[in-house]
Backbone atoms as SQL, in Angstrom:
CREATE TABLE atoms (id INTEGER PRIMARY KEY, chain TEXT, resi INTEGER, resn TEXT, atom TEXT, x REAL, y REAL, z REAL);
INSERT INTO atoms VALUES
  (1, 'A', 1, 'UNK', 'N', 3.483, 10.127, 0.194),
  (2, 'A', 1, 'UNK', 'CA', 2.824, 9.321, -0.821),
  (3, 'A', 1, 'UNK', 'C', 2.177, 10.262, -1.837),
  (4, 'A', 2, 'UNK', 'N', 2.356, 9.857, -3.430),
  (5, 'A', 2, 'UNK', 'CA', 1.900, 10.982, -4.442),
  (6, 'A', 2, 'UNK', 'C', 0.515, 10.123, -4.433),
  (7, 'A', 3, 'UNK', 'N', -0.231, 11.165, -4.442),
  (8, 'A', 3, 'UNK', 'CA', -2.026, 10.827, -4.480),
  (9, 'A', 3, 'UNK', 'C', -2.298, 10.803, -6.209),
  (10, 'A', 4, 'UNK', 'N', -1.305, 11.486, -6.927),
  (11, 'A', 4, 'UNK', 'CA', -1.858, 11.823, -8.375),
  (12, 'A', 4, 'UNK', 'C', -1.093, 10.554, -9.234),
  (13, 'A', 5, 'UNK', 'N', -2.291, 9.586, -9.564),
  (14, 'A', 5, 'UNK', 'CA', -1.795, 8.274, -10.424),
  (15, 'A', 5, 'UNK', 'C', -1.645, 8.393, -12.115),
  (16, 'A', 6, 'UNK', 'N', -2.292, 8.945, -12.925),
  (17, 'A', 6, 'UNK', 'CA', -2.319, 9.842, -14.056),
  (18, 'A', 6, 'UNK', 'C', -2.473, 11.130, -14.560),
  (19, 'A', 7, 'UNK', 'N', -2.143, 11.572, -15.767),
  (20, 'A', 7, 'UNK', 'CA', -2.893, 12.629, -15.905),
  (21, 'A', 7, 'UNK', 'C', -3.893, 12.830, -17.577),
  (22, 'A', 8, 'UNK', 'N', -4.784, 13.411, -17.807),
  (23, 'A', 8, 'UNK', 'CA', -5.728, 13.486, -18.532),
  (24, 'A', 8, 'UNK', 'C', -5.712, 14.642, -19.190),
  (25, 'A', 9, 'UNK', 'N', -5.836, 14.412, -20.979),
  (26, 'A', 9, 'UNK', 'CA', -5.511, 15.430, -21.257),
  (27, 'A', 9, 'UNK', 'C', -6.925, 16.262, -21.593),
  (28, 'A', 10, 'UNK', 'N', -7.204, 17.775, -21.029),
  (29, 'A', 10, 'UNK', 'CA', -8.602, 18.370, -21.178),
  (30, 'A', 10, 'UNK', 'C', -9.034, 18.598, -22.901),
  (31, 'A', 11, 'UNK', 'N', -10.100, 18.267, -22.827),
  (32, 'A', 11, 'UNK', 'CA', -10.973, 18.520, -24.496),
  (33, 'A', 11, 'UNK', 'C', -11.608, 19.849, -24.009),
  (34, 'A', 12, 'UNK', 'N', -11.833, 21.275, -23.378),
  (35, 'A', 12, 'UNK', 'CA', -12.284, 22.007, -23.231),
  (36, 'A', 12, 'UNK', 'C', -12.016, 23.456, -24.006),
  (37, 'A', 13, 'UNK', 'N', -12.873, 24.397, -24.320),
  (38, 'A', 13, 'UNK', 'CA', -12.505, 25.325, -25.262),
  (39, 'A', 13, 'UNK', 'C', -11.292, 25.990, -24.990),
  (40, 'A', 14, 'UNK', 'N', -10.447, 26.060, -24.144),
  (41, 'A', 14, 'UNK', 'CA', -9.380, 26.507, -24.257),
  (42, 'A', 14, 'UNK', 'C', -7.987, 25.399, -25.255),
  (43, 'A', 15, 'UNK', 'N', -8.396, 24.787, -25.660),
  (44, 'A', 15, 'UNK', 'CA', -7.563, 23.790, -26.350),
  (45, 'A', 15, 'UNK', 'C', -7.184, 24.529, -27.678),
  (46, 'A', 16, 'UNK', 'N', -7.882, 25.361, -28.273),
  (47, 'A', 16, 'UNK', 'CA', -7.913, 26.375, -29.391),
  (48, 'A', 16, 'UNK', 'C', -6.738, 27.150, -29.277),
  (49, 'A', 17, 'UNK', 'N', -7.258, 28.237, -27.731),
  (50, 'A', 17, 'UNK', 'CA', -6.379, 28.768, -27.520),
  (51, 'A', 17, 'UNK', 'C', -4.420, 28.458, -27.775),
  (52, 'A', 18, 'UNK', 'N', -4.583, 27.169, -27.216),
  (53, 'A', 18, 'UNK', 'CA', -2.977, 26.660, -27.076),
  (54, 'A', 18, 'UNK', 'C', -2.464, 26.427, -28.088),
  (55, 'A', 19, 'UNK', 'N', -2.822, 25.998, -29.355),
  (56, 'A', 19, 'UNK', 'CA', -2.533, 25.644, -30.548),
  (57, 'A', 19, 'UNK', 'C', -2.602, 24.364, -30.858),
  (58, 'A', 20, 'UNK', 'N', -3.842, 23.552, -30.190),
  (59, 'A', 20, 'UNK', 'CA', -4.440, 22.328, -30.348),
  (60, 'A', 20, 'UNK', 'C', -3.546, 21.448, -29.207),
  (61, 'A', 21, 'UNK', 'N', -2.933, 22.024, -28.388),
  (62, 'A', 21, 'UNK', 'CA', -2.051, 21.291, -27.952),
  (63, 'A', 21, 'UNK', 'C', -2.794, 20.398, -26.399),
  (64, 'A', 22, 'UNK', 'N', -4.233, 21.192, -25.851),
  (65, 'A', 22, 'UNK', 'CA', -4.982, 20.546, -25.024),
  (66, 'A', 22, 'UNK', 'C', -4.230, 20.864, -23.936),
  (67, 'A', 23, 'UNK', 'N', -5.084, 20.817, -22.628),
  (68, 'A', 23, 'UNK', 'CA', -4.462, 21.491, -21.382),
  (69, 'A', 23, 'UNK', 'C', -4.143, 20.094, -20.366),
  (70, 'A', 24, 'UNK', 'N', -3.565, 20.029, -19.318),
  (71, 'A', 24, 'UNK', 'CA', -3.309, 18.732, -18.590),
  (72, 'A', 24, 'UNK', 'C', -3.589, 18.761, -17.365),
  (73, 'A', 25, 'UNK', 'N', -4.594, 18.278, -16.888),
  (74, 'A', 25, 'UNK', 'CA', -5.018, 18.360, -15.815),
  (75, 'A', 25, 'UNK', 'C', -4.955, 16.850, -15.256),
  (76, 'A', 26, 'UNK', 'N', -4.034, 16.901, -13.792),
  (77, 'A', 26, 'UNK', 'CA', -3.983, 16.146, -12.416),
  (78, 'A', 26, 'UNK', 'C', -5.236, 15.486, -12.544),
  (79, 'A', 27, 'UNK', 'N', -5.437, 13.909, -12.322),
  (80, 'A', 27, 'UNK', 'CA', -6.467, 13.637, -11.744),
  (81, 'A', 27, 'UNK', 'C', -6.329, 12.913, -10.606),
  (82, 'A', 28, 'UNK', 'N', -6.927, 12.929, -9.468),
  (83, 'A', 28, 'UNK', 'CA', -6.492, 12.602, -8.046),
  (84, 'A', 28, 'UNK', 'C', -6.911, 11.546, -7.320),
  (85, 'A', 29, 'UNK', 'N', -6.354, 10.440, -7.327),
  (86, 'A', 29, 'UNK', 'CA', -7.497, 9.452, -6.425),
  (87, 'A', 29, 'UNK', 'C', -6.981, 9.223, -4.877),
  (88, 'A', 30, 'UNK', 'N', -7.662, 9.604, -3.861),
  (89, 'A', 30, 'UNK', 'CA', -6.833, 9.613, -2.725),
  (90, 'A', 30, 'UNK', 'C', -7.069, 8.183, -2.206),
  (91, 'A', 31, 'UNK', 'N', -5.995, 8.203, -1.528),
  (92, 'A', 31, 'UNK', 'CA', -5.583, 6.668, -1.000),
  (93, 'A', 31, 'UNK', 'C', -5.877, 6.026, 0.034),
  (94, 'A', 32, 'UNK', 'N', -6.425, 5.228, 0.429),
  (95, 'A', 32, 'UNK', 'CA', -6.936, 4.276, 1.822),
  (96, 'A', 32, 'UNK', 'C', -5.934, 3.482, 2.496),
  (97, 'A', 33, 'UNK', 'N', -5.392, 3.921, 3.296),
  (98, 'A', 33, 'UNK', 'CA', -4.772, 2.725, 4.082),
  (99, 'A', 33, 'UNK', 'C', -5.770, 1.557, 3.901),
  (100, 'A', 34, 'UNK', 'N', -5.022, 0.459, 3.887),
  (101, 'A', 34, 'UNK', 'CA', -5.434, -1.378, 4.182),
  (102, 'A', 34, 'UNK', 'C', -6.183, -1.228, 5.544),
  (103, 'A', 35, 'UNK', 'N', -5.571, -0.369, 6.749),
  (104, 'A', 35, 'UNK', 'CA', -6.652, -1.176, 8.043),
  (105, 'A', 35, 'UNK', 'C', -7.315, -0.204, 7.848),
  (106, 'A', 36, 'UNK', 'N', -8.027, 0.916, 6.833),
  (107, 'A', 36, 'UNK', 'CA', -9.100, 1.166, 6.702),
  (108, 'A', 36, 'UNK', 'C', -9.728, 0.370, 6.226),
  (109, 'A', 37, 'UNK', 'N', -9.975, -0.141, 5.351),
  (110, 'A', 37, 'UNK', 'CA', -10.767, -1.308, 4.480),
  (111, 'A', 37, 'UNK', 'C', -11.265, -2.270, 5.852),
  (112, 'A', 38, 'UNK', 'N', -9.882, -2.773, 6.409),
  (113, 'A', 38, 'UNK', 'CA', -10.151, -4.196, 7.538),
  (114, 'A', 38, 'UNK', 'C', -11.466, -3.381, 8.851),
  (115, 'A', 39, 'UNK', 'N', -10.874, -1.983, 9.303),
  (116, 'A', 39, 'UNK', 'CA', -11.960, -1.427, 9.728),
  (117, 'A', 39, 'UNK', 'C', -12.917, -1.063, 9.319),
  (118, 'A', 40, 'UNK', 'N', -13.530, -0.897, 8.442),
  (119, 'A', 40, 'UNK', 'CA', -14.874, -1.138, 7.480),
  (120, 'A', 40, 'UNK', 'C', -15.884, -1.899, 7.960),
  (121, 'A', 41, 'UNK', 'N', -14.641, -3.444, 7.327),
  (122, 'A', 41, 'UNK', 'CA', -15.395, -4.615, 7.368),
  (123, 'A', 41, 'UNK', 'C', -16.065, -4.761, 9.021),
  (124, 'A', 42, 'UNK', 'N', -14.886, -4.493, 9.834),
  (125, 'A', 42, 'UNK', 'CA', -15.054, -4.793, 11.704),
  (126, 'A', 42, 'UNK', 'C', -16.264, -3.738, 12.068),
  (127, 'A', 43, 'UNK', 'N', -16.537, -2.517, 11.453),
  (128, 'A', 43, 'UNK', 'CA', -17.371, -1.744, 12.360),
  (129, 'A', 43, 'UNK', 'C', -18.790, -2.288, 11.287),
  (130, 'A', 44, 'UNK', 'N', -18.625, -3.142, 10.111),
  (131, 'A', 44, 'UNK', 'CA', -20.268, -4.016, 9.964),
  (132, 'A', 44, 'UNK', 'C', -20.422, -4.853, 10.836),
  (133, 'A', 45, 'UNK', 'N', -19.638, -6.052, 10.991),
  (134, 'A', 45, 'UNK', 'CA', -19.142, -6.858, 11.791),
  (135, 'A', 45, 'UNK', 'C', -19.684, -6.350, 12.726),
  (136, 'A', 46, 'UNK', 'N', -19.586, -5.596, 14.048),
  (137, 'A', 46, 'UNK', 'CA', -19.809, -4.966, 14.856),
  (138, 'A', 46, 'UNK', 'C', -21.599, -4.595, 14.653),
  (139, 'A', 47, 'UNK', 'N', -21.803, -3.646, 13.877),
  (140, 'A', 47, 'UNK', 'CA', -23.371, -3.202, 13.721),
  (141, 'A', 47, 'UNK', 'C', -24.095, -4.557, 13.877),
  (142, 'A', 48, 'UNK', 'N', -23.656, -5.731, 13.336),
  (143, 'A', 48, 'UNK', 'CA', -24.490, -6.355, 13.101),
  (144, 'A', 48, 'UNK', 'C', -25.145, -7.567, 14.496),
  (145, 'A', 49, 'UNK', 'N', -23.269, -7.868, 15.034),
  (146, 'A', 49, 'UNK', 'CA', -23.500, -8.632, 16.365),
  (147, 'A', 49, 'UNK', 'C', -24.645, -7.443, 17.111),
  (148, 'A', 50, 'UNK', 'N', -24.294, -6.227, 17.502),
  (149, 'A', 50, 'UNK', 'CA', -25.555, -4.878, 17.992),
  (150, 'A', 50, 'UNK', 'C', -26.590, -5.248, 17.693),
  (151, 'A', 51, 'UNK', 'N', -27.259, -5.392, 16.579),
  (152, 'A', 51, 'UNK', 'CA', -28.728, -5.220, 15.800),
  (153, 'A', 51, 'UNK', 'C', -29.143, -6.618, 16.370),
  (154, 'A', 52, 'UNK', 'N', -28.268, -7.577, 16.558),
  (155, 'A', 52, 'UNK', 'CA', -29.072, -8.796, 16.159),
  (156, 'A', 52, 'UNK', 'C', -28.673, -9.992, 17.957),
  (157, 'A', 53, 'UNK', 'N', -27.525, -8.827, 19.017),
  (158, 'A', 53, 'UNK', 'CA', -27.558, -9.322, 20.421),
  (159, 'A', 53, 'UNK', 'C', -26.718, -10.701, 19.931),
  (160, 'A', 54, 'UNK', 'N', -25.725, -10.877, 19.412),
  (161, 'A', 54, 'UNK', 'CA', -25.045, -11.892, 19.162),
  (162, 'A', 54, 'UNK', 'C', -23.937, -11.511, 19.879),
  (163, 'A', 55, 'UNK', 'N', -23.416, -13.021, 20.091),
  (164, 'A', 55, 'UNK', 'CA', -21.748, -12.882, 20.546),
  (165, 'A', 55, 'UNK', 'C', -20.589, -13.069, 19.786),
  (166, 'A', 56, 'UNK', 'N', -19.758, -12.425, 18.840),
  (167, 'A', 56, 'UNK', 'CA', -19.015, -12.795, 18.361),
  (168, 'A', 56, 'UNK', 'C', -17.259, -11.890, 18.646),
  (169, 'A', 57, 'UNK', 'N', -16.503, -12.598, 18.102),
  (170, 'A', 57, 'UNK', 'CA', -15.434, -12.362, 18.408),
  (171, 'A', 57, 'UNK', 'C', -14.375, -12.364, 17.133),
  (172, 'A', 58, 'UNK', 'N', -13.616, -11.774, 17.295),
  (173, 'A', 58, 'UNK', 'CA', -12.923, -11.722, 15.516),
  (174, 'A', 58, 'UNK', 'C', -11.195, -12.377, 16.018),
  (175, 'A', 59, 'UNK', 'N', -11.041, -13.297, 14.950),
  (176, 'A', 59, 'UNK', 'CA', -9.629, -14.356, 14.605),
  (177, 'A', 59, 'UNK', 'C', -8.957, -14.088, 13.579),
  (178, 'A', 60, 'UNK', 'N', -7.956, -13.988, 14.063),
  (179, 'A', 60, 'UNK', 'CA', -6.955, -13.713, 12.712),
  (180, 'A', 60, 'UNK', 'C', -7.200, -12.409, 11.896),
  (181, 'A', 61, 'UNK', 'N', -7.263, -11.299, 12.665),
  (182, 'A', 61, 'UNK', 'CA', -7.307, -10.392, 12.574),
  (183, 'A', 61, 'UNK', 'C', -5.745, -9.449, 12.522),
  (184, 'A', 62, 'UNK', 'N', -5.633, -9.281, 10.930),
  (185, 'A', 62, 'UNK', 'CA', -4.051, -8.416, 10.519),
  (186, 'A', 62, 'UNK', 'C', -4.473, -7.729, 9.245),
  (187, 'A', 63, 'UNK', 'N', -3.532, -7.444, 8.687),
  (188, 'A', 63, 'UNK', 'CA', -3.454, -6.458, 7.409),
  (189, 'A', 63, 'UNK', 'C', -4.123, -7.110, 6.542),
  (190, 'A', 64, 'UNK', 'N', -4.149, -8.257, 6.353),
  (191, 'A', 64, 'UNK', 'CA', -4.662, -9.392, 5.436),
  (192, 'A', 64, 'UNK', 'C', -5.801, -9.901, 5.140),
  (193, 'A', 65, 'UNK', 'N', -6.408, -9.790, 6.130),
  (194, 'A', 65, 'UNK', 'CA', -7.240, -11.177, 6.597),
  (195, 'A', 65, 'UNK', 'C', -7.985, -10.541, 7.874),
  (196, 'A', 66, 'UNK', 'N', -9.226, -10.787, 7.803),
  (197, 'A', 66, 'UNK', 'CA', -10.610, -11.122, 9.302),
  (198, 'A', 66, 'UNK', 'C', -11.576, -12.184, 9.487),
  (199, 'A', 67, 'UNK', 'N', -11.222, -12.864, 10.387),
  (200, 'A', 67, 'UNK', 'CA', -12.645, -13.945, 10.353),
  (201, 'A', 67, 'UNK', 'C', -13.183, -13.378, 12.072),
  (202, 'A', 68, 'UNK', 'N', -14.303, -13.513, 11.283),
  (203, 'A', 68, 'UNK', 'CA', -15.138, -13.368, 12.802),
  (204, 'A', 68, 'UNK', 'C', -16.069, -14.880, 13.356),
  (205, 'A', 69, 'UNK', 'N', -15.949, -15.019, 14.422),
  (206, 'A', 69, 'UNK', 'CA', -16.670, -16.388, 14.630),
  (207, 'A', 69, 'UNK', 'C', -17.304, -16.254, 15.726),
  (208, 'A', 70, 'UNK', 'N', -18.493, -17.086, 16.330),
  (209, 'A', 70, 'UNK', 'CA', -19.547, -16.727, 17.263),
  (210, 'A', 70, 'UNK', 'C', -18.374, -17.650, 18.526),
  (211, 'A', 71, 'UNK', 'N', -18.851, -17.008, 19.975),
  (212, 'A', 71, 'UNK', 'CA', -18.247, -16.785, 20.964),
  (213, 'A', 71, 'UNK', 'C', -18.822, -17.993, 21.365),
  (214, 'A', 72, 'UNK', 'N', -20.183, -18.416, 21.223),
  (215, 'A', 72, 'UNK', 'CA', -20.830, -19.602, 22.030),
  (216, 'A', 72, 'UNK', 'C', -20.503, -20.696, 21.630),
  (217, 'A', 73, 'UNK', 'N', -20.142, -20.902, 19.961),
  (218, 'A', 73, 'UNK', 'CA', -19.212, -22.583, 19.907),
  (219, 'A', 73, 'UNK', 'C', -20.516, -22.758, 18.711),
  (220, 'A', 74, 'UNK', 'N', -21.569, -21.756, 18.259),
  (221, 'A', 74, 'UNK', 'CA', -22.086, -22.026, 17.195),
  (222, 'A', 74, 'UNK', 'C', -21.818, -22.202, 16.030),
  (223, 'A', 75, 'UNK', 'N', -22.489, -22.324, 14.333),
  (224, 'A', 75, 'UNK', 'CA', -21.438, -22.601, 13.603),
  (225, 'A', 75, 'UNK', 'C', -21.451, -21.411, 12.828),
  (226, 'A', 76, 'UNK', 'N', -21.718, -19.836, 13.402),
  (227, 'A', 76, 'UNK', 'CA', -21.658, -18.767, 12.574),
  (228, 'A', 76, 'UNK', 'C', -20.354, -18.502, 12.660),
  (229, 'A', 77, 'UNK', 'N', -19.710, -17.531, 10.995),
  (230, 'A', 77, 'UNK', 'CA', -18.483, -17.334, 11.029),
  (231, 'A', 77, 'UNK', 'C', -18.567, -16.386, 9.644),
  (232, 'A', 78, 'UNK', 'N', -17.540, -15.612, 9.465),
  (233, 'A', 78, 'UNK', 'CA', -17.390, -14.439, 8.245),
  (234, 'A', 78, 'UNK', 'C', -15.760, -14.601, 8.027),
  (235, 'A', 79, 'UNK', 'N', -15.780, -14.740, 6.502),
  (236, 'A', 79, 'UNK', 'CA', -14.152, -14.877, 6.759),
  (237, 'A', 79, 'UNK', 'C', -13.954, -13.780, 5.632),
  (238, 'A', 80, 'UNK', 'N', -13.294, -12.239, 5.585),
  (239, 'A', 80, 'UNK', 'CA', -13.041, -11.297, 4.701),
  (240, 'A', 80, 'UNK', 'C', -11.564, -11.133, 4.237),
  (241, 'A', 81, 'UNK', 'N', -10.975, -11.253, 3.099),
  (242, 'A', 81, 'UNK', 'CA', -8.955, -11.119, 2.742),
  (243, 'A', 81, 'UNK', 'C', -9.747, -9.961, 1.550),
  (244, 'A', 82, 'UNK', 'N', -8.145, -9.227, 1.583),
  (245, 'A', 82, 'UNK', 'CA', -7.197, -8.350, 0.990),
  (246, 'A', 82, 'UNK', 'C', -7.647, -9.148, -0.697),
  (247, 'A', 83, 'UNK', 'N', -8.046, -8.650, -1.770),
  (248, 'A', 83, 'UNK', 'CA', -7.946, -9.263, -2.728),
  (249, 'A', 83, 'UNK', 'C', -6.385, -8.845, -3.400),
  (250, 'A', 84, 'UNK', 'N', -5.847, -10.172, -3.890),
  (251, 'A', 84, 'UNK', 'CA', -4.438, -10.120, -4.357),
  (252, 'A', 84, 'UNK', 'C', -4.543, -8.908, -5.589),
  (253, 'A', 85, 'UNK', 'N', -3.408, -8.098, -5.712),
  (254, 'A', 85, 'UNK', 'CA', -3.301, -7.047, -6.642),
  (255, 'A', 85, 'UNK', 'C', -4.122, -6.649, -6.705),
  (256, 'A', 86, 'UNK', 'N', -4.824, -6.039, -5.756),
  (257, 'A', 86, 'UNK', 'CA', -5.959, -4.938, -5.813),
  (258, 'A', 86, 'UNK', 'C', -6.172, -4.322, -4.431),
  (259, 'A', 87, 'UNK', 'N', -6.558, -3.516, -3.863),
  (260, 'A', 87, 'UNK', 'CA', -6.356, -2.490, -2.676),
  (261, 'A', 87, 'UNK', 'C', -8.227, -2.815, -2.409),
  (262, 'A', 88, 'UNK', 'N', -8.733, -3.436, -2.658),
  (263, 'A', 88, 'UNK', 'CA', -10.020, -3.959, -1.950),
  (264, 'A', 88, 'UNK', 'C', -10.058, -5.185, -1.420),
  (265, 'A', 89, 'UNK', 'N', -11.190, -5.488, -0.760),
  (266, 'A', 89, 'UNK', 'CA', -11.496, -6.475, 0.557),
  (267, 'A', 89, 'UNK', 'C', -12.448, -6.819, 0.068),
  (268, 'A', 90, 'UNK', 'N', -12.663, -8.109, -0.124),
  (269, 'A', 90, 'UNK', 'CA', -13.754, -9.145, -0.594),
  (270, 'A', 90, 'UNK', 'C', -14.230, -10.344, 0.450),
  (271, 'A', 91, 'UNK', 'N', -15.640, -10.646, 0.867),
  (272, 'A', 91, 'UNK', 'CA', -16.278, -11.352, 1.579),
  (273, 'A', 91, 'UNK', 'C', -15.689, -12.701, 0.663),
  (274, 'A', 92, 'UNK', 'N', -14.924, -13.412, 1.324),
  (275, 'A', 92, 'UNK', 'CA', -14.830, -15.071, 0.524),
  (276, 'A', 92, 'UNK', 'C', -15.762, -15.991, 1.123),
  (277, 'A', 93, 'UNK', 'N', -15.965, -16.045, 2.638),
  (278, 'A', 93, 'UNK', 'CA', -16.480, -17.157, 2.653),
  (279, 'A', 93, 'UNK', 'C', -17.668, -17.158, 4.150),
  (280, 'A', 94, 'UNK', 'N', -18.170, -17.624, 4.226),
  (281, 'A', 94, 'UNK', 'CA', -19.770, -17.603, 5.544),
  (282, 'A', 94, 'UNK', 'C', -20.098, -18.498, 5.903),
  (283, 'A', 95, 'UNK', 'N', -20.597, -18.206, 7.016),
  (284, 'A', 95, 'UNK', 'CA', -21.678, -19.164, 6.956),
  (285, 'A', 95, 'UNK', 'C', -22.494, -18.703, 8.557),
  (286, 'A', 96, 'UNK', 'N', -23.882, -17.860, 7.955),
  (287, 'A', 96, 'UNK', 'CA', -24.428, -16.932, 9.060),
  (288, 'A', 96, 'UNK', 'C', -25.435, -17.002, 9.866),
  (289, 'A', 97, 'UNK', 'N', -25.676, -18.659, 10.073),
  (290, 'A', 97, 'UNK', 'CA', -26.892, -19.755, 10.959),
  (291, 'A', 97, 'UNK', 'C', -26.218, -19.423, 12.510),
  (292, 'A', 98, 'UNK', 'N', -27.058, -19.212, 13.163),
  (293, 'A', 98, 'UNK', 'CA', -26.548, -19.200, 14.315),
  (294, 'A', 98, 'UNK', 'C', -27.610, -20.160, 14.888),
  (295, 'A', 99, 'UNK', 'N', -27.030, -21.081, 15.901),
  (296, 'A', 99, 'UNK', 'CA', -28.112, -22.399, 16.371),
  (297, 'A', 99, 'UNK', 'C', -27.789, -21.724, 18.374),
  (298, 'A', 100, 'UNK', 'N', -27.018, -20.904, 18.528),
  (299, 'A', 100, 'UNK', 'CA', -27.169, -19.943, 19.840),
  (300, 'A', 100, 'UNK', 'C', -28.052, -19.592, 20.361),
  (301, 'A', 101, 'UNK', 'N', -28.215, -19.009, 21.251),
  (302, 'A', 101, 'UNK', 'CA', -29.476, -17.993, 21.562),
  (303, 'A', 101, 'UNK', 'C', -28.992, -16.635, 21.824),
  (304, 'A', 102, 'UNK', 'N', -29.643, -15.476, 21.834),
  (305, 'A', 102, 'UNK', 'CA', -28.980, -13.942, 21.860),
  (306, 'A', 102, 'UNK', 'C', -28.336, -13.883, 22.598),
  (307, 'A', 103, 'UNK', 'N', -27.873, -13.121, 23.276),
  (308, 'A', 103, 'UNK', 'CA', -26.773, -12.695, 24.299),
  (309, 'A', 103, 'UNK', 'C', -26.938, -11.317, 25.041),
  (310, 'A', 104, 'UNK', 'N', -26.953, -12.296, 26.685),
  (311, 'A', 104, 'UNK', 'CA', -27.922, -10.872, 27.174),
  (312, 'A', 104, 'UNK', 'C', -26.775, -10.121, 27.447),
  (313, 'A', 105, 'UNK', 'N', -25.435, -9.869, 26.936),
  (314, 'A', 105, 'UNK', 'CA', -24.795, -8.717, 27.095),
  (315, 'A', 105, 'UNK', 'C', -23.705, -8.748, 26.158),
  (316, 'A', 106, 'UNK', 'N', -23.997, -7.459, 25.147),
  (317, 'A', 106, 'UNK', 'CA', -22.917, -8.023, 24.314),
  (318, 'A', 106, 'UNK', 'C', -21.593, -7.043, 23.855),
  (319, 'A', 107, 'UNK', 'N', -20.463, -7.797, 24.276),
  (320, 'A', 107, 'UNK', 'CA', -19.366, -7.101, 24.762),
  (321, 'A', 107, 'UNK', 'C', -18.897, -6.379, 23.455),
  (322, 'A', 108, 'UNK', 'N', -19.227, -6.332, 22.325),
  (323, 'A', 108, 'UNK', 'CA', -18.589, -5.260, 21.419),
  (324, 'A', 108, 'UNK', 'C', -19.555, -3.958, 21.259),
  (325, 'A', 109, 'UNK', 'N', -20.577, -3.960, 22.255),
  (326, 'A', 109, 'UNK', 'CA', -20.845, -2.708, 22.230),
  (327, 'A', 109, 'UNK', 'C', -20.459, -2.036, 23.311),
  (328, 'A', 110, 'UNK', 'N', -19.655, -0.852, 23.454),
  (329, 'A', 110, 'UNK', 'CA', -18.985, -0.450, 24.497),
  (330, 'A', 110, 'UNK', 'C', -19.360, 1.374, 23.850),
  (331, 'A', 111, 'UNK', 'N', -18.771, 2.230, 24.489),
  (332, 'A', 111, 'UNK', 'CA', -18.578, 3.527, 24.563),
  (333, 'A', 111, 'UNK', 'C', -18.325, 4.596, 23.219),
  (334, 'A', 112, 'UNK', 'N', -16.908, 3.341, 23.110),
  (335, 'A', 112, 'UNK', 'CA', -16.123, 4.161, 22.145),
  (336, 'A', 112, 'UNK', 'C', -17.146, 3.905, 20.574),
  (337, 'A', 113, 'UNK', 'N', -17.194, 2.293, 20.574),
  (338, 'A', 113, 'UNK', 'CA', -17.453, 1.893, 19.121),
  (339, 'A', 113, 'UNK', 'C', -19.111, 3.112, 19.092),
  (340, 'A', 114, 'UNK', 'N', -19.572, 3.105, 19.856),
  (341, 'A', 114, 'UNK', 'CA', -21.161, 3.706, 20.212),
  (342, 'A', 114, 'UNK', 'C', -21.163, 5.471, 19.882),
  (343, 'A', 115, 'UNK', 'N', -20.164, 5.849, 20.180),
  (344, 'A', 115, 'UNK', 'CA', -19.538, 7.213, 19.990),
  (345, 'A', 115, 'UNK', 'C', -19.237, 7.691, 18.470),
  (346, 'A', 116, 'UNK', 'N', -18.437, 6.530, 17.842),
  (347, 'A', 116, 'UNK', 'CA', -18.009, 6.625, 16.490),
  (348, 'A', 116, 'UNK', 'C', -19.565, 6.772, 15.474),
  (349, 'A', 117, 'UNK', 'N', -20.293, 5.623, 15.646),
  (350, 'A', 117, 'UNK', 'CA', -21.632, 5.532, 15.274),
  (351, 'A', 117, 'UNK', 'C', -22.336, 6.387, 15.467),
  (352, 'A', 118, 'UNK', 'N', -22.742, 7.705, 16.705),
  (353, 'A', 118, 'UNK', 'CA', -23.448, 8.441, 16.708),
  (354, 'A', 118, 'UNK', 'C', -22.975, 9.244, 15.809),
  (355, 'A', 119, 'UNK', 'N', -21.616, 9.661, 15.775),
  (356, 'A', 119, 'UNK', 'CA', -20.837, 10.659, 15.184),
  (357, 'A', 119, 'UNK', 'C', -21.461, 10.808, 14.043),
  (358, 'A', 120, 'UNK', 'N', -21.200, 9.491, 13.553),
  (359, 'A', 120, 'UNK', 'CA', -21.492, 9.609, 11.963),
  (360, 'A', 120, 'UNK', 'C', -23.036, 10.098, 11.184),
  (361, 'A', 121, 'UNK', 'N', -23.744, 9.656, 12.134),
  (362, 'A', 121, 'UNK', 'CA', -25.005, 10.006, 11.794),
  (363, 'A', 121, 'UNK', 'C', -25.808, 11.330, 11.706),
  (364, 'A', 122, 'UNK', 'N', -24.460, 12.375, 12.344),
  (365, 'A', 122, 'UNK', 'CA', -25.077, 14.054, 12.481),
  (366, 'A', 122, 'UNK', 'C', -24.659, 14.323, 11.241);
C-alpha cells in the first residue's frame, strides 16, 4: 500500500536556486486499518463498562458496524458505523441510562485487555 497521497510543491529558499522551478516534497499520511478504528471504539467501550462495573456485551460486531448493549436486559446501548466515503467511525446513535445495578464481576476485564492499558500508560 503507497502511504504517499500527494505531493506539495516547497516555497523554501532553495526555490531560487532551481530556477523558480520549487522543490517537491512527498507528503505522507499513514494509513489505519478499519479494525483499528472498530478497536478504538471497543477498548472505550471497554474502559468504560471497567470505570463504571457494568455488564455489557458487543452485537454486530464487523468491519462496519459495533453496537454494544447491556447484558442484564437494561435499556443501555452504543451503536458506532464506518462513515460512508470516509475512513472514520462516527457515534450514530445511544442511549446510556442504565436502570441495572453494577455488576459484581465484570467479564471484559480480563488480563490481556488490563495489560494493553497498563502498557500504554508508561
Amino acid at each position: 500500500m503507497d502511504d504517499v497521497y500527494h505531493a506539495e510543491v516547497g516555497c523554501g529558499d532553495d526555490e531560487d536556486d532551481l530556477g523558480g522551478q520549487g522543490v517537491v516534497f512527498p507528503v505522507y499520511k499513514l494509513q489505519k486499518d478499519m479494525k483499528e478504528y472498530r478497536d478504538e471504539f471497543k477498548d472505550a467501550v471497554v474502559a468504560y463498562v471497567v470505570q463504571n462495573a457494568r455488564g455489557v456485551t458487543f452485537k454486530n460486531c464487523d468491519l462496519w458496524r459495533v453496537r454494544a448493549r447491556c447484558a442484564n436486559g437494561c435499556p443501555f446501548w452504543l451503536y458506532a458505523a464506518k462513515m460512508q466515503g470516509e475512513s472514520t467511525w462516527q457515534l450514530r446513535s445511544m442511549n446510556t441510562r442504565h436502570t441495572c445495578g453494577k455488576a459484581q464481576r465484570v467479564r471484559m476485564l480480563h488480563s490481556k485487555w488490563l495489560g494493553k492499558t497498563l502498557k500504554k500508560i508508561d
